[in-house]
Backbone bond lengths (Angstrom), bond angles and torsions (degrees), N, CA, C in turn:
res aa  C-N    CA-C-N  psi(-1)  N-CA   C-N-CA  omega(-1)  CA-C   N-CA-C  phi
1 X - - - 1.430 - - 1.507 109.32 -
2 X 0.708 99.17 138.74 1.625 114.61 175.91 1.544 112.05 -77.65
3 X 1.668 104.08 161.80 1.845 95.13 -174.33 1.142 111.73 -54.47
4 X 1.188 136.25 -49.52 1.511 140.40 -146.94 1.511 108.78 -94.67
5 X 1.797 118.89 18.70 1.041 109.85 176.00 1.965 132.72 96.41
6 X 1.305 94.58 -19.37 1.155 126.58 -175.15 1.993 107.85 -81.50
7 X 1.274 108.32 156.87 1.709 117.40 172.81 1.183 94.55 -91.02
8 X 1.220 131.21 139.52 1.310 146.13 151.65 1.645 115.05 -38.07
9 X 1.762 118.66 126.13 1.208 111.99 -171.18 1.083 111.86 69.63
10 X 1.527 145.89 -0.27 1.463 139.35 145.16 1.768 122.75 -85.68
11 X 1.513 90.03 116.49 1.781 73.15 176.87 1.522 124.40 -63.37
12 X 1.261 117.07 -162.46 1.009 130.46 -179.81 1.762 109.47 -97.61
13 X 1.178 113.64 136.42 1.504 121.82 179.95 1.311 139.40 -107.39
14 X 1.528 105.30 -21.93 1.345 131.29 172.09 1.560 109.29 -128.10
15 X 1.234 101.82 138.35 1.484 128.42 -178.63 1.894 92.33 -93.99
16 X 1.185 94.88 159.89 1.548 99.02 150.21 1.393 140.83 -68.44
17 X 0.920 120.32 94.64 1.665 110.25 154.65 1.154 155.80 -52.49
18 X 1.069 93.14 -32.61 1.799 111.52 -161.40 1.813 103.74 -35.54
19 X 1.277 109.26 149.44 1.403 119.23 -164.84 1.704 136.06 36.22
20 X 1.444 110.15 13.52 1.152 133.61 146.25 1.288 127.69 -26.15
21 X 1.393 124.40 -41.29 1.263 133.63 -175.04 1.454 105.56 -96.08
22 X 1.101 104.49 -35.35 1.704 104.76 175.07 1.507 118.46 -62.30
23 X 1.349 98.79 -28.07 0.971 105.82 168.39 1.881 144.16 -48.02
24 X 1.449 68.96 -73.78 1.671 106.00 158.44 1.397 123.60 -36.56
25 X 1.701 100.22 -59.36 1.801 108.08 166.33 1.315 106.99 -68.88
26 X 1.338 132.04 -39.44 1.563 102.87 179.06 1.667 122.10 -78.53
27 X 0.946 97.05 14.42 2.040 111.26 175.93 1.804 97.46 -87.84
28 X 1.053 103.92 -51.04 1.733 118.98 -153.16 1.476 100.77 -77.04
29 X 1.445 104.50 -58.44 1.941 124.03 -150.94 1.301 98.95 -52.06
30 X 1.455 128.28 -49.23 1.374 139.22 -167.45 1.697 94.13 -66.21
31 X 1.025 131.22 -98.79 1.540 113.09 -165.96 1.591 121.69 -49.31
32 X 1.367 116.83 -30.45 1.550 100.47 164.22 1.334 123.69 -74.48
33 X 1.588 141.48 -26.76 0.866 146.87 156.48 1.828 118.43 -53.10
34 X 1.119 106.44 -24.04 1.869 111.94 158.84 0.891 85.29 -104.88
35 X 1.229 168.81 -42.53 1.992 118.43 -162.79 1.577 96.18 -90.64
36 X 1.530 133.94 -5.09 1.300 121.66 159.68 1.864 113.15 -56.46
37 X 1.414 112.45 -52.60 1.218 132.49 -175.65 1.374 105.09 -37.52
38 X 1.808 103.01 -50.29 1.346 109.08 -151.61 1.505 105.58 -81.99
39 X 1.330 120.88 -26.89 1.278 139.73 169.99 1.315 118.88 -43.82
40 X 1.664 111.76 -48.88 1.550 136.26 -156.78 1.610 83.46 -88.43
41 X 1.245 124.67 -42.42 1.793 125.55 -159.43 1.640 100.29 -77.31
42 X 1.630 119.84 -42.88 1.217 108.72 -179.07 1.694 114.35 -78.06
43 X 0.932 89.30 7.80 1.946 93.49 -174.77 1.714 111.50 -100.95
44 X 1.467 105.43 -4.07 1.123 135.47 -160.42 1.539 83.46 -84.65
45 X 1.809 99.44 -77.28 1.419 124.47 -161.66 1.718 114.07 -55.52
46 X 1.260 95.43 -10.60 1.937 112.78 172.03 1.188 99.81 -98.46
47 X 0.841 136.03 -32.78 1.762 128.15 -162.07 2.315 84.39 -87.81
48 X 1.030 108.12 -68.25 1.429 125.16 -175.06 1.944 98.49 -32.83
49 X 1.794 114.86 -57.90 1.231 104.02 153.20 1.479 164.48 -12.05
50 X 1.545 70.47 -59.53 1.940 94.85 -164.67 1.592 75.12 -86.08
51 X 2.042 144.82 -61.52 0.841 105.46 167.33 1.585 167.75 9.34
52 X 1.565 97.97 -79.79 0.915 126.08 149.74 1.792 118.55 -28.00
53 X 1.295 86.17 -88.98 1.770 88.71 -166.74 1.532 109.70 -63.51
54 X 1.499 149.01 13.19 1.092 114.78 122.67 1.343 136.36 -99.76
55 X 1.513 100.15 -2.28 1.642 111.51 158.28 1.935 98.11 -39.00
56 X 1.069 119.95 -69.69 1.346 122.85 -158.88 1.574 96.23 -74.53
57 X 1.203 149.49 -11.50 1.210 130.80 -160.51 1.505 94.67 -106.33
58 X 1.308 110.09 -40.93 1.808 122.30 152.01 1.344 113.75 -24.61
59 X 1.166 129.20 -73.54 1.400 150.91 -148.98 1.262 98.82 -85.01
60 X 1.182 136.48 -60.92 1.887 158.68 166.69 1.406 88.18 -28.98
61 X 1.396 138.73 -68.32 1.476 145.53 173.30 1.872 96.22 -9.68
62 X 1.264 114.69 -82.08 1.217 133.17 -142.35 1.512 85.45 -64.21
63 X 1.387 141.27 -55.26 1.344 141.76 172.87 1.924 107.84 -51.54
64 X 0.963 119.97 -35.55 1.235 126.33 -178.36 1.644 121.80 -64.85
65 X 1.473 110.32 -31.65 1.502 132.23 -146.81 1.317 83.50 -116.45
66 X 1.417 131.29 -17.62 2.184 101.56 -159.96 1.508 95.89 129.80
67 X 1.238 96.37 -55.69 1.837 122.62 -138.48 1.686 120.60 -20.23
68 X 1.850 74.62 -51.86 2.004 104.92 174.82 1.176 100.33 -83.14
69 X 1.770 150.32 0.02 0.933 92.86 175.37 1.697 106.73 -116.10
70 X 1.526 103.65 10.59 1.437 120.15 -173.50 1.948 91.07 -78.02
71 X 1.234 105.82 -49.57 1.464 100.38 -165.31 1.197 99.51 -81.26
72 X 1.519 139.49 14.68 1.631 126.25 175.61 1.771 105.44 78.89
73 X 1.110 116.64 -15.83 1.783 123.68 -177.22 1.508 106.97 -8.86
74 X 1.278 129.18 114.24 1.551 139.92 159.63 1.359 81.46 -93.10
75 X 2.078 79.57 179.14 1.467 109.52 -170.45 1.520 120.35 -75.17
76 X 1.145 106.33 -31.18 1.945 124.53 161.91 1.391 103.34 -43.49
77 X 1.611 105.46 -78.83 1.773 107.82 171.78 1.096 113.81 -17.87
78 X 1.509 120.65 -77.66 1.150 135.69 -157.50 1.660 123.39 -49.27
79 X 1.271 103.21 -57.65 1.662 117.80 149.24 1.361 123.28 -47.87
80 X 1.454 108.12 -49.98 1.604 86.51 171.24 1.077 113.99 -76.17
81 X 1.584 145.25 -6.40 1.176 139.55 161.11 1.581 104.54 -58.35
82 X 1.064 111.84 -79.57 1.745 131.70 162.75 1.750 100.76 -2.48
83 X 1.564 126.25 -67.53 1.306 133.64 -164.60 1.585 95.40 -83.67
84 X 1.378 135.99 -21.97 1.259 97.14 -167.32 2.059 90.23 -83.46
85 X 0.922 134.09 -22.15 1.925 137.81 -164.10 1.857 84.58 -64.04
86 X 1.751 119.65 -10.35 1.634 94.48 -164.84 1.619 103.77 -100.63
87 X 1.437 131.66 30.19 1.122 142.30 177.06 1.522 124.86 48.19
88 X 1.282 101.98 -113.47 1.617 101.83 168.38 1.323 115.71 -79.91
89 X 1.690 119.37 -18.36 1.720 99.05 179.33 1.922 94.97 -87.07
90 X 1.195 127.30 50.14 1.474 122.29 -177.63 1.327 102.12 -82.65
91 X 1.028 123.05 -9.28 2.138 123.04 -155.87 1.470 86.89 -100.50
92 X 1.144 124.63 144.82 1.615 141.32 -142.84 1.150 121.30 29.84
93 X 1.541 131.66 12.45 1.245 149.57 -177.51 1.735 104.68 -44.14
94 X 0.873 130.49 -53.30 1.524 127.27 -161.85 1.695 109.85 -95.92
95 X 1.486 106.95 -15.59 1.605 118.04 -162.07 1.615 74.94 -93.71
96 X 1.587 150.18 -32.46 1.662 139.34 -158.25 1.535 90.18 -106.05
97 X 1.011 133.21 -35.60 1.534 129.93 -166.96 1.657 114.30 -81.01
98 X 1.548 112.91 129.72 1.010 120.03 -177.12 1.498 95.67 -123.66
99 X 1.605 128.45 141.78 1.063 114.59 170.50 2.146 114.63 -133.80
100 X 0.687 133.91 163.01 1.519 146.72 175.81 1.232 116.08 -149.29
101 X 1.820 106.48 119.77 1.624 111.75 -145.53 1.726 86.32 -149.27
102 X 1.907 107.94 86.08 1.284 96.77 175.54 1.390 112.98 -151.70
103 X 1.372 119.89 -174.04 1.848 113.05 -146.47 1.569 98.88 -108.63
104 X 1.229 107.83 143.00 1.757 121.01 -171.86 1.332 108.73 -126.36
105 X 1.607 114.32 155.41 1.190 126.33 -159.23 1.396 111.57 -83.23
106 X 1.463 114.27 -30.31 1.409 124.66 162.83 1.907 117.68 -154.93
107 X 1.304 128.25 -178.63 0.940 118.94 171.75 1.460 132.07 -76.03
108 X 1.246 107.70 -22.81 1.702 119.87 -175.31 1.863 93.17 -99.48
109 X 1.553 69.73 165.99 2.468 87.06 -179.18 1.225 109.75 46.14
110 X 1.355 134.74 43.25 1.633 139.45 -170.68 1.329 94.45 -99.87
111 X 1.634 115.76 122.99 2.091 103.32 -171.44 1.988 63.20 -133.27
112 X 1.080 127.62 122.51 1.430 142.43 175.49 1.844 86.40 -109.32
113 X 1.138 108.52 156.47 2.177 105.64 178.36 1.268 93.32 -87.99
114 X 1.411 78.86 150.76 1.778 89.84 -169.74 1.312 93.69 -92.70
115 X 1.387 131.41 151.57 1.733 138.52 -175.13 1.684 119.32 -99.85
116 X 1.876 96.36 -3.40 1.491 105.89 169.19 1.637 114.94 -104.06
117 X 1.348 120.18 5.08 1.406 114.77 -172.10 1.331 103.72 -50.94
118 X 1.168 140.52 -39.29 1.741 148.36 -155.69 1.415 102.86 -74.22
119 X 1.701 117.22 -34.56 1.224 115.11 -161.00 1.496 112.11 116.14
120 X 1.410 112.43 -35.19 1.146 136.87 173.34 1.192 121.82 -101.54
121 X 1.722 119.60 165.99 1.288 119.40 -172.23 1.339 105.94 -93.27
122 X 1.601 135.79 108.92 1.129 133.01 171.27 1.353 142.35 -95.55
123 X 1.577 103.05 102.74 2.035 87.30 -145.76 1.933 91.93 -105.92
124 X 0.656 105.26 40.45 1.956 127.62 149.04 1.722 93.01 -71.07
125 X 1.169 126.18 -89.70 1.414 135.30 -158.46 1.674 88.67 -60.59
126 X 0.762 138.06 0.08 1.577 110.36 170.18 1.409 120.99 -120.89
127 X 1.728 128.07 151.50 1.476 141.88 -132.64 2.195 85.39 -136.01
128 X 1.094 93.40 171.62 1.391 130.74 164.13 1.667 133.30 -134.97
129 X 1.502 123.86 44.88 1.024 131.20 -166.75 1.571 120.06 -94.89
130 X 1.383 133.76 63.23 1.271 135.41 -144.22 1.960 101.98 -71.27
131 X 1.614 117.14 -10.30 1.257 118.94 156.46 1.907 103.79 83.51
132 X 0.794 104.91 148.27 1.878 120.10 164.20 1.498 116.99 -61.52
133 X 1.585 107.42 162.77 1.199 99.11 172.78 1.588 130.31 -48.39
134 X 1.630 125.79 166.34 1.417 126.08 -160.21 1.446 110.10 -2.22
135 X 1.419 110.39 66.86 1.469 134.97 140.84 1.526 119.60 -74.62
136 X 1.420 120.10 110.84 1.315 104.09 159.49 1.373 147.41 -62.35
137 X 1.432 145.78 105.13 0.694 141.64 -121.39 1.859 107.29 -143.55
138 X 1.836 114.30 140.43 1.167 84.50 -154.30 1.843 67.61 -137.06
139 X 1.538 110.69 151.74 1.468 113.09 -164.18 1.979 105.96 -133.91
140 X 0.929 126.44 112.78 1.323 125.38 178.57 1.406 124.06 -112.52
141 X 1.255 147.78 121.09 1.041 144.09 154.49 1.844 130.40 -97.16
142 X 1.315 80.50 145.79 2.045 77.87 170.43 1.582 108.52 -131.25
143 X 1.182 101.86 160.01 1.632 110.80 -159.86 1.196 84.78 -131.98
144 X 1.366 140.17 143.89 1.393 156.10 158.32 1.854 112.35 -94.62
145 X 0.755 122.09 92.98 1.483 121.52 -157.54 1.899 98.56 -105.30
146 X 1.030 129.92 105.40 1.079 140.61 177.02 1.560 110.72 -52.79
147 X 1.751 115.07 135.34 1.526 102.88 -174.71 1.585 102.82 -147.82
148 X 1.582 109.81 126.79 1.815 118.75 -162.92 1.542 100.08 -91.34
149 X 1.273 128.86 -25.87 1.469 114.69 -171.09 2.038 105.12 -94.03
150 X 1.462 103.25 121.72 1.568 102.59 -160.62 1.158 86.56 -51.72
151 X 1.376 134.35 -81.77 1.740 134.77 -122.36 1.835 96.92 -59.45
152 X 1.250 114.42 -45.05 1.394 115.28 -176.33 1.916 101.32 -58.84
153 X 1.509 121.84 -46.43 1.468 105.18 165.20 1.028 123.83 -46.80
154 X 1.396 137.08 -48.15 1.480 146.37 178.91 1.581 105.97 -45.25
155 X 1.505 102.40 -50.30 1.661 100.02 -173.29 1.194 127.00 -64.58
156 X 2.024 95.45 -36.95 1.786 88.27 -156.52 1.558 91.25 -116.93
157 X 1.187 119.55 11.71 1.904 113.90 176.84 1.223 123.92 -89.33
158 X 1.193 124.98 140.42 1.889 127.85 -146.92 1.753 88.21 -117.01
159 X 1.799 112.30 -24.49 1.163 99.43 -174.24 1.761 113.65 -127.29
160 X 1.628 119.29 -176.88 0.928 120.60 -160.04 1.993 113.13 -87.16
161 X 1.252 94.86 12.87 1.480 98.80 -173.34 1.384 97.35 -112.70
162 X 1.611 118.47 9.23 1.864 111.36 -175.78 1.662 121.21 68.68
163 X 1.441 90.08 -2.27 1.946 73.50 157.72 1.213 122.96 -92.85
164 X 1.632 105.28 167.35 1.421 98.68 174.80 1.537 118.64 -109.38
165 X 0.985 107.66 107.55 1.747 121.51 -166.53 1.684 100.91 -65.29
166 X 1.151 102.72 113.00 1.538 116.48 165.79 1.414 126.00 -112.79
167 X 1.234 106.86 135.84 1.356 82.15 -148.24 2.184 87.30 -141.95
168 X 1.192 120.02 160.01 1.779 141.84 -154.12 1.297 102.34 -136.70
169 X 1.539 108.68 115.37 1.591 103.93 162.36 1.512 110.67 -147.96
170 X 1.615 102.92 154.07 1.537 119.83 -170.25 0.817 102.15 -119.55
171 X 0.972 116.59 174.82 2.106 140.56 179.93 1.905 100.07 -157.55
172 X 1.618 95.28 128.47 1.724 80.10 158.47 1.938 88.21 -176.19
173 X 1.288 109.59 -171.65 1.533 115.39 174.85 0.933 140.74 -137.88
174 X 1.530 121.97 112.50 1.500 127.22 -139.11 1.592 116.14 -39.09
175 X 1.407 117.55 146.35 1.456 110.64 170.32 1.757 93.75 -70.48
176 X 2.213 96.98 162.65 0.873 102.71 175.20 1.480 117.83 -83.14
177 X 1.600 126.85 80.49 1.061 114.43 166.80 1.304 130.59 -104.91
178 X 1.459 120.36 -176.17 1.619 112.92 -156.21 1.840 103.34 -65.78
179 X 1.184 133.38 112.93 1.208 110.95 169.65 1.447 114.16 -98.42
């Protein structure tokens, strides 16, 4: 045998390894471990969604029925009605929610201003008019949904602070109740 363990006239077959694999995982772990992140964050921003839109279709009820206008309902009310239908994402619920809740002439060709043209959220252009009985009535919300993995901000953010504004809207016409 030769020093190194080897038969004489046999080469050698194995190289060293040792820490090879460690290697390897610290090449890999880092980008699959963010596109896991990023995976888990956009699944977030769908779940936070679907939220959303019956948070608002919830809340739209009470404008629909009387509800707001028997109890006097402002726009505060209304939102905090709005945030409590969003369950566990309710905690900054009213500080991300912007809402515009006002009456239209019909359901079709409705161009209401949009409050993101700037880039920004502009709540100048938006009203609180929950309207009279069988009033048509058209209800929008936006949700500011905070987002940690950049490239997914880049994709899905409408504004300059990196959230991604998601945002729920209804149309329907008041029942005839006593107003």
């Amino acid at each position: 045998m030769s020093p190194r363990g080897q038969l004489p006239g046999r080469p050698a077959r194995r190289r060293q390894r040792e820490g090879a694999a460690a290697v390897e995982f610290a090449l890999i772990a880092t980008p699959f471990f963010f596109l896991i992140f990023a995976i888990m964050e956009l699944a977030l921003v769908f779940v936070t969604n679907a939220v959303l839109e019956n948070a608002t279709l919830t809340a739209s009820r009470m404008i629909r029925t009387g509800q707001a206008d028997v109890e006097n309902l402002q726009a505060a009310a209304f939102e905090t009605a709005l945030c409590a239908q969003m369950g566990v994402l309710s905690g900054g619920c009213e500080e991300r929610t912007t809402i515009d809740v006002r009456v239209i002439p019909q359901f079709r060709n409705v161009t209401p201003p949009d409050p993101l043209a700037t880039g920004e959220l502009d709540e100048d252009v938006l009203t609180y008019l929950p309207g009279q009985p069988g009033s048509l009535i058209l209800v929008r919300v936006w949700y500011a949904q905070p987002l940690v993995t950049p490239f997914l901000s880049q994709a899905v953010s409408r504004v300059s602070s990196g959230d991604a504004v998601l945002s729920a809207t209804t149309a329907f016409r008041n029942e005839p109740y006593n107003g």
